[in-house]
Structure formats: structure tokens, C-alpha cells
C-alpha positions in Angstrom: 133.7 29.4 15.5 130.6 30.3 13.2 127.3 29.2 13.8 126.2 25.8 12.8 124.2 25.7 9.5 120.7 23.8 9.7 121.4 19.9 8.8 119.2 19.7 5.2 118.8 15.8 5.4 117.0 15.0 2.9 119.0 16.8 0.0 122.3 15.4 2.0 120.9 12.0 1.5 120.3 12.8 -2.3 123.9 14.0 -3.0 125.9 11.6 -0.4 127.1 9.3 -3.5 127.7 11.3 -5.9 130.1 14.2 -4.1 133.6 14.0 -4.5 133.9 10.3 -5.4 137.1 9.2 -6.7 139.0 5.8 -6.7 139.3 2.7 -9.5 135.7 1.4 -9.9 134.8 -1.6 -7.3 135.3 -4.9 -8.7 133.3 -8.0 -7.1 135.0 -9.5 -3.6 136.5 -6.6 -2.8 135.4 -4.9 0.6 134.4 -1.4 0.2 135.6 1.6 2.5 134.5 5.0 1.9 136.7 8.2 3.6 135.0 11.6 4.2 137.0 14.3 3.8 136.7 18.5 3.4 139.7 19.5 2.2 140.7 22.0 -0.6 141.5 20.3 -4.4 145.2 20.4 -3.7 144.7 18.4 0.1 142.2 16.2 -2.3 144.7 15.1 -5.1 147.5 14.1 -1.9 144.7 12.2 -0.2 143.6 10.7 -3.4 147.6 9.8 -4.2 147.6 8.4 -0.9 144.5 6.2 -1.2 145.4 5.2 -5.0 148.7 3.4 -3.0 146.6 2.3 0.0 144.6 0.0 -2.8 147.9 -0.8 -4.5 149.2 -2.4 -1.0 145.4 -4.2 -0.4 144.1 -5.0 -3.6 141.2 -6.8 -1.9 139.9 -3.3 -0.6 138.6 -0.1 -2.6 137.8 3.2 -0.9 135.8 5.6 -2.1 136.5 9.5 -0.8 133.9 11.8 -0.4 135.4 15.0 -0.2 132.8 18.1 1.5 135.1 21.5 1.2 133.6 24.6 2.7 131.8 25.7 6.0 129.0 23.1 6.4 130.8 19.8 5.9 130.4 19.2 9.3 126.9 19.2 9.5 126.8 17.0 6.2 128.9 14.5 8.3 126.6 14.8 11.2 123.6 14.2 8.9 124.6 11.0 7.2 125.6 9.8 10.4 122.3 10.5 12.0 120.9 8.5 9.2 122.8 5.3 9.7 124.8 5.8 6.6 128.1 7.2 8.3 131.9 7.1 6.2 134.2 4.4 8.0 137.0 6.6 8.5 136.2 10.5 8.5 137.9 13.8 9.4 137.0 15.7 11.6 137.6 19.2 13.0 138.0 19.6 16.7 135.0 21.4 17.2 132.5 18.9 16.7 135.0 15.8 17.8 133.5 15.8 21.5 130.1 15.8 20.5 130.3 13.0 18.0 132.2 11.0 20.9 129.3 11.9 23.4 126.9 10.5 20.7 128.6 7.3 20.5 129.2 7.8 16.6 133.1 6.9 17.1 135.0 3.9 17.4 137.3 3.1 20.3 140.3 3.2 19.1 142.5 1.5 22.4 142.2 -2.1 21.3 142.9 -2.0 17.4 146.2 0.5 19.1 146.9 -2.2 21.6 146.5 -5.0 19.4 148.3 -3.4 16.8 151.5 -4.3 17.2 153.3 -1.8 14.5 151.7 1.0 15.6 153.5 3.6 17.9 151.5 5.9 19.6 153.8 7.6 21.7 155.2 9.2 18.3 152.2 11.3 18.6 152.8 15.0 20.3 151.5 14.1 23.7 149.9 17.5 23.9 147.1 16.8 21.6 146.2 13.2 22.8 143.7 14.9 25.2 141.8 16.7 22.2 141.3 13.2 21.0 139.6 11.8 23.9 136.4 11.5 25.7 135.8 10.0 29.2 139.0 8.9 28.9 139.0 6.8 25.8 140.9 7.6 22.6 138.4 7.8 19.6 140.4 9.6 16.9 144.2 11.3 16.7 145.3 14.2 14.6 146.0 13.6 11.3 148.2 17.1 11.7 148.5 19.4 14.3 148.2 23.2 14.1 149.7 26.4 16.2 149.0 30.0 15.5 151.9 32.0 15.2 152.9 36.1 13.7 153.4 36.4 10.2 155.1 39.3 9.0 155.6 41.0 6.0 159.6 41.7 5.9 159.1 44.4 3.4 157.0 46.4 5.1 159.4 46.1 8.2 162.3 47.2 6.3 160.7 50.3 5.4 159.3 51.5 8.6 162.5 50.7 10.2 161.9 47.8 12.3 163.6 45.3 13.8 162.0 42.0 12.6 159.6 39.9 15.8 161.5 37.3 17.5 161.2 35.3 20.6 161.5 38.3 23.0 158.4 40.1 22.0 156.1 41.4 24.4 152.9 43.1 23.9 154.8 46.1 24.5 156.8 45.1 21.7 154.0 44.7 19.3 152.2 47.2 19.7 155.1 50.1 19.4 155.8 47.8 16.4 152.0 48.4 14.8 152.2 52.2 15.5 155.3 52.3 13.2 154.4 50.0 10.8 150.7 52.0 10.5 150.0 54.5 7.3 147.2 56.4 7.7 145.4 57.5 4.5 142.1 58.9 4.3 141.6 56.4 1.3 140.9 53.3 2.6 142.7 51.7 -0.2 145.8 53.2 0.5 146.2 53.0 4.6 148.1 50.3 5.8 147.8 48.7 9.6 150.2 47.6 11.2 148.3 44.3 12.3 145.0 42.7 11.9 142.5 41.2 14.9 140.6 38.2 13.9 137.8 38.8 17.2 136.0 35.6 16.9 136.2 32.0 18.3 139.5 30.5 19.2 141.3 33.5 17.7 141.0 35.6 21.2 142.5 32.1 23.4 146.0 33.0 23.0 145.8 36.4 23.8 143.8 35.5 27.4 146.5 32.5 27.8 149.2 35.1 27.7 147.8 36.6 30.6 147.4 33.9 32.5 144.0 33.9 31.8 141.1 30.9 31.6 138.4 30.0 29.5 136.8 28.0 32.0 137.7 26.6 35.2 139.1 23.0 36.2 135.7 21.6 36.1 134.7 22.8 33.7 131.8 23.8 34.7 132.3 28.1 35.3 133.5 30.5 32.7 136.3 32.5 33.7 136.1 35.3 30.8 134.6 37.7 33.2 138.4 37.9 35.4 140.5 40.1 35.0 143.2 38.6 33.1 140.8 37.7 30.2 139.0 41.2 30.4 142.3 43.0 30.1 143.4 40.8 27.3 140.0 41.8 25.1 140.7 45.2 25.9 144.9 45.0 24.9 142.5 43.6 21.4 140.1 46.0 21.5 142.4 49.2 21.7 144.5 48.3 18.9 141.1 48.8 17.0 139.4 51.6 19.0 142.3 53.4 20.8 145.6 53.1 18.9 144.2 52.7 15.3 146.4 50.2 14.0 144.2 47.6 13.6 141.4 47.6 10.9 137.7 47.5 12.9 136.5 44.9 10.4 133.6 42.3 10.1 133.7 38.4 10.6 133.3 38.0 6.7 136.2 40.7 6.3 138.1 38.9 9.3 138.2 35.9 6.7 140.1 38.1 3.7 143.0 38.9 6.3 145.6 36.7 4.5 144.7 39.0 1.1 145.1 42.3 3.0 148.9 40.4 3.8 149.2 39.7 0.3 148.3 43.2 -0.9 150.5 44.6 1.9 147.7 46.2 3.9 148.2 44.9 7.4 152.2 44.3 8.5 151.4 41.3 10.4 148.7 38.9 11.1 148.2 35.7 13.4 147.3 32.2 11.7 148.8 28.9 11.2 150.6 26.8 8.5 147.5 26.2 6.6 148.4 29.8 5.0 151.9 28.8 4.2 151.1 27.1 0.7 148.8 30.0 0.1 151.3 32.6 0.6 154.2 30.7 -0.7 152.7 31.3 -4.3 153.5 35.0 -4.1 156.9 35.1 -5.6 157.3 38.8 -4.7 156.3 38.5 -1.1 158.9 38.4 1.5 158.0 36.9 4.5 158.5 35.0 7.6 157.2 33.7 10.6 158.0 34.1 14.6 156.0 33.3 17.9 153.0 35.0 19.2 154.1 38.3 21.6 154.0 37.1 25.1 152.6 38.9 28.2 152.6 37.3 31.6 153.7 33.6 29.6 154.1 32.8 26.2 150.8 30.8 25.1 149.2 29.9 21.5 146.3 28.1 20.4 147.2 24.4 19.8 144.8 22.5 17.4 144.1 19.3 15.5 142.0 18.2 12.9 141.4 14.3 14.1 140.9 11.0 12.2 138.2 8.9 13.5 136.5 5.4 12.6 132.7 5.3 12.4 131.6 2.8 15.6 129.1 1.7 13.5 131.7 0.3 10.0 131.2 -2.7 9.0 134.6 -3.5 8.3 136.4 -2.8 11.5 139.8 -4.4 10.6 139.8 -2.9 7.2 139.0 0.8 8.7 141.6 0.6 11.0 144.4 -0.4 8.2 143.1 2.3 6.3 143.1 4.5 9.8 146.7 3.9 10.4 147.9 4.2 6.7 146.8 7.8 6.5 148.4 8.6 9.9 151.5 7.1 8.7 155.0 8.7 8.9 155.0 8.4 5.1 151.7 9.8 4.6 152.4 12.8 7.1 156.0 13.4 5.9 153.9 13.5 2.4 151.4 16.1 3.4 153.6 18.2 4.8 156.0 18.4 1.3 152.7 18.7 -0.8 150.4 21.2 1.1 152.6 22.7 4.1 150.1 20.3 6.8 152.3 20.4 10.0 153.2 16.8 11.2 151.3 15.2 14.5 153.9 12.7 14.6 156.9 13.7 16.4 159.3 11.7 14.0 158.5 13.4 11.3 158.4 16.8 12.6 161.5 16.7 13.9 162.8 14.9 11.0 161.8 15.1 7.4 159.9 18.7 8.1 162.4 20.4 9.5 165.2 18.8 7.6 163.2 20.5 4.4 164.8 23.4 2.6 162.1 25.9 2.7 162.0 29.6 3.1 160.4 30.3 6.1 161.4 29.4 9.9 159.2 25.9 10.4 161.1 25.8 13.6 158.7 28.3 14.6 155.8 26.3 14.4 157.4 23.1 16.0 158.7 25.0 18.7 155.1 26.8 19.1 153.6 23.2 20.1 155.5 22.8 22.8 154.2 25.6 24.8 150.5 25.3 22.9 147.0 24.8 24.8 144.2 23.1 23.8 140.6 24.9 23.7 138.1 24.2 26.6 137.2 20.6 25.8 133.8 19.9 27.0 130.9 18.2 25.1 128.5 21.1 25.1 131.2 23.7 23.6 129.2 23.9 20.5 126.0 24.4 22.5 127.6 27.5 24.5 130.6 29.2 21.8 127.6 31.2 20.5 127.0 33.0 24.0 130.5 33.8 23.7 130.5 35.2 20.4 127.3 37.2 20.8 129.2 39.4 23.3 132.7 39.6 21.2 130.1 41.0 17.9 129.1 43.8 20.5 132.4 44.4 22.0 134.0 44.7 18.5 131.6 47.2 17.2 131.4 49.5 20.2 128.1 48.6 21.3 129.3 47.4 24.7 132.1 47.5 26.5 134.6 44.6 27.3 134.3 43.9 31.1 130.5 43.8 31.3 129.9 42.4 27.8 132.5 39.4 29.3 130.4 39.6 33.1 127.2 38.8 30.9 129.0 35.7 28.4 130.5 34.3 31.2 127.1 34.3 33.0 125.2 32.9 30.5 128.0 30.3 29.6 127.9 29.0 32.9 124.3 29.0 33.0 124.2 26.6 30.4 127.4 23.9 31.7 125.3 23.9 34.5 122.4 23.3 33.0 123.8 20.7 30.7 125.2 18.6 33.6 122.0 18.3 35.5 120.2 17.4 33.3 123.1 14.8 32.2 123.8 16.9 28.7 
């Protein structure tokens, strides 16, 4: 996870109304809803599709989207909220879900469910209900869910000889896979690796999951990344890089242009989610696939949401909530998922209309994935402590410590902080 920007208020404030707008203009008696989004113009034009029928099916109701793309949405949300002029439904991503809760910024969502007669959620994935809560109250739900698996270029496999990943890979397995794959060159343009390391945030989880390693432990109040199980994990990461060579030693900003050394058939394989599928889909020459993460100890991956949420503070409660549930919809979802590749949080659909789909890659691979998915540490002060973390991966990666006492010093500091943040009641 980057570094949260500054919040610029007062330019925020300036802008709110004007960004991203879209929507029939208002005409008089009709209640008004606005929806904040930060999606990409494809993800807009669905959403806006979506909306546009929304108004068709309550003409007394006209919602307005402001859409936020790129890496500071999250603190423009945090800003008009802070200012009392908060959207009435808003996405979210995970990251900053928890703290919003903590703040009291988010509606509980248990009474509209329970008084709701027509809506089901047990069609949720199970699984990711706990990233939506705090204290024990729901106060958003994933409007898709999300699983990191391997992509692999099949090309590049077919010429090095190797057999394509499947579900018996180890880390064994991908690693005598990356030597093969590997070209060395000494022109950077031409060398080819046979995988790419994203070091930073969530990226590392699976990897110390695998091992039956923790990121903290059941109280969440100590960080485990000082164990052994997480250390060796980093250092399986770190010697791809450092020790074997197959791995580029790249920046965060380079980490970011992974899915274009893919493309460009730089690096053989690469860990993300479906978010890259539409992406990578509009490579007609490209020949790829999916299959899980390599296991170690257990098979693990990184399961994720980006969450739906009502502002505790809308005016129009009712009206939020139909809005709320529309966009969650089965329809809407199964909609998503045929326009931008967004896999389905609702279990219908997944195992229905998405995987009924002719497509060319293996979705069963990423429905499968969330069944054996975990959730990132999910305490309030995560954004207060990820940094700590992160300080310690930036040194690790370029050499300028070494993994077990660069992890003895995050850990310490990480846990410095939980404890910290519960005396003093966060």
C-alpha cells in the first residue's frame, strides 16, 4: 500500500461538484443521490449504464456520480466527508474501510438487510463478510471480490520447454520454472525473467500464508513478520532477485509497469488479479492463461474486496439503500463482470453466469482461488502501521538490509504502535 497523500481540502471542496458528474439533469421533486466512485472510463460508462436504469426503475430519484480515478481518491473521499458533505453511497477500497467505520462515517447496514425482505445475503462469499465489518456490525459488502493468481505467458513456455503451472506447483516448481524461462542479455531490453516480484504491501501476504506464516497474531495486537515462516518466505522473494537472477530487482514505480513487461514478453509470469484480464485481453497476439499461486507448506492467496458503503450521515436513507442494493444486484454484477472482467461477490453469479461465459482464459481459477483466499490483517490502525512495514521491505529489496533483521525491526515497531493505539483507545 503507498503512502497516503496529504488531504488538500480546500481545493477538494472547490472541485467536489464539478468532477465526474453525469446523469439526466434534476428536475424539481425528485430526491437527489450522489455515488462516489474511482474507477477507470470503461468501469465509469457500466456504472453510468447501470445508474441511467436505476432512474428508469425510480423516476422520483436522480443520482449524480462523481467518479475520482487514480491514487488519491481515497483521501478526496475522506476530505469531503470530514467536511460534512459526504456521497450517500461510495466505494471504497479495503484499505481505508476500517478506518472510516471507526470514525463513524458509515451506515449500519443490518436493519435496512433485515428489513429488507428481497435481499439475500447469504449469496455473498462468506469469506469476505469479515472485511466488511467492524465491532461486529456490517457497514458495507463487496461490490466484487478479488484473488491474486499466476499469469503466464504460454508462448514463452512453449519455447523454453515447459510444462504449463497447474495446481500441483510448489515453489520448487516455480522457481526451476523461472531459471528456464530466464534469457540473460547484457541489454536490458532484450533479457527476459522468468517472473516478476511486486515487494510492496499486500503483494508479500500470500507468499508468508504459504508458509504458514502470520501477519499478526490472534489479537491483533503483535506482528508476527519477525518468525520464521515469514522471514523465510521474504527471503524465497528476495533470492529470486538477489541469488537466482530471474526476477528483475525493480522499483515501486517500475513494480506498477509489470503487466507491460507481460505484454512485451519480458517477464514469463507475474502475480495479479482479474482487474488485468480486460487489459490483457486486448492483445490479440498474446497467448495466455491463468493457474493458482505455487504453494509451500498450504496453498494461500490474497483475497480482497473493494466494498460498497452508505454515508451514516445521507439524508435519504431509504433511497441510499435502493440505490445500495441495485448496484450489488445479481444483474448488475453478472453485468460487470461481461463488460470489464470485475469478478462476482455474489456466489450466484459466480458460479452461474461467469463461469458459464465463453472466454479464453480459465475463470475457474479465480473462483476456485476464493475458496482457499485470506483476508489482510483487519485492524483499524493498519493504515497508521503499513508504512513501518514498508520502510523495511524498500531496504530489504535494494540490499541495504537483510531480511531477518530488517523483519525483527518492522515487527518491532509495528507492534509498538497496536499497542500504543489500544491504550490510548486508537
Amino acid at each position: 500500500m503507498t503512502r497516503r497523500a496529504a488531504l488538500i481540502a480546500g481545493v477538494f471542496l472547490l472541485l467536489f461538484p464539478l468532477v465526474g458528474g453525469c446523469g439526466r439533469a434534476p428536475r424539481s421533486q425528485e430526491t437527489q443521490l450522489t455515488l462516489f466512485t474511482w474507477v477507470p472510463p470503461e468501469e465509469l460508462a457500466v456504472n453510468q449504464e447501470l445508474v441511467a436504469d436505476f432512474e428508469r426503475q425510480h423516476p422520483d430519484l436522480n443520482v449524480t456520480i462523481i467518479n475520482e480515478p487514480g491514487q488519491r481518491a481515497m483521501d478526496k473521499l475522506q476530505t469531503s466527508i470530514a467536511a460534512g458533505k459526504p456521497p450517500d453511497v461510495m466505494s471504497i477500497h479495503g484499505a481505508y474501510f476500517l478506518p472510516l467505520a471507526a470514525k463513524g462515517a458509515l451506515l449500519d447496514l443490518e436493519p435496512l438487510i433485515k428489513g429488507d425482505a428481497q435481499f439475500d445475503l447469504a449469496d455473498f462469499y462468506p469469506q469476505l463478510l469479515p472485511i466488511c465489518r467492524y465491532e461486529g456490525r456490517l457497514y458495507s459488502l463487496p461490490r466484487f471480490a478479488s484473488v491474486y493468481v499466476l499469469f503466464y505467458n504460454k508462448d514463452l513456455f512453449d519455447e523454453a520447454g515447459v510444462a504449463y503451472p497447474d495446481d500441483s506447483w510448489t515453489w520448487d516448481s516455480y522457481l526451476a520454472a523461472a531459471k528456464k524461462l530466464t534469457r540473460r542479455s547484457p541489454d536490458p531490453t532484450q533479457a527476459r525473467y522468468g517472473c516478476v516480484i511486486d515487494f510492496w504491501g499486500a503483494r508479500i501476504y500470500p507468499w508468508i500464508w504459504q508458509n504458514d506464516g502470520q501477519i499478526l497474531d490472534e489479537s491483533r495486537r503483535r506482528c508476527l513478520l519477525d518468525q520464521p515462516p515469514a522471514v523465510q518466505a521474504l527471503q524465497f522473494l528476495v533470492d529470486l532477485a538477489r541469488k537466482h537472477k530471474v526476477a528483475p530487482v525493480i522499483s515501486q514505480e517500475e513494480a506498477r509497469e509489470t503487466r507491460e513487461w507481460f505484454k512485451a514478453g519480458r517477464v514469463a509470469m507475474f502475480m495479479s488479479g482479474a482487474w488485468d484480464v480486460q487489459v490483457l485481453r486486448r492483445s490479440p497476439t498474446l497467448r495466455w492463461e491463468v493457474a493458482p499461486l505455487p504453494r509451500k507448506k498450504q496453498r494461500a492467496t490474497l483475497a480482497g474486496t473493494e466494498n460498497y458503503a452508505i454515508s451514516a450521515s445521507t439524508r435519504h436513507p431509504k433511497e441510499a439503500w435502493g440505490l445500495f442494493k441495485y448496484l450489488l444486484g445479481a444483474q448488475s454484477q453478472a453485468k460487470m463482470a461481461a463488460a470489464v472482467e470485475k469478478q462476482p461477490s455474489r456466489i450466484s453469479v459466480a458460479t452461474g453466469p461467469y463461469l458459464a461465459a465463453k472466454v479464453n482464459y480459465g475463470r475457474r481459477v479465480f473462483v476456485d482461488a476464493l475458496g482457499y483466499g485470506k483476508l489482510a490483517p483487519n485492524v483499524p490502525e493498519w493504515d497508521r502501521v503499513a508504512h513501518l512495514i514498508q520502510d523495511r521491505l524498500d531496504e530489504i529489496w535494494i540490499g541495504q538490509t537483510a531480511v531477518a533483521p530488517g523483519m525483527r525491526e518492522a515487527a518491532k515497531e509495528v507492534t509498538r504502535e497496536l499497542e500504543a493505539a489500544r491504550a490510548r483507545g486508537r
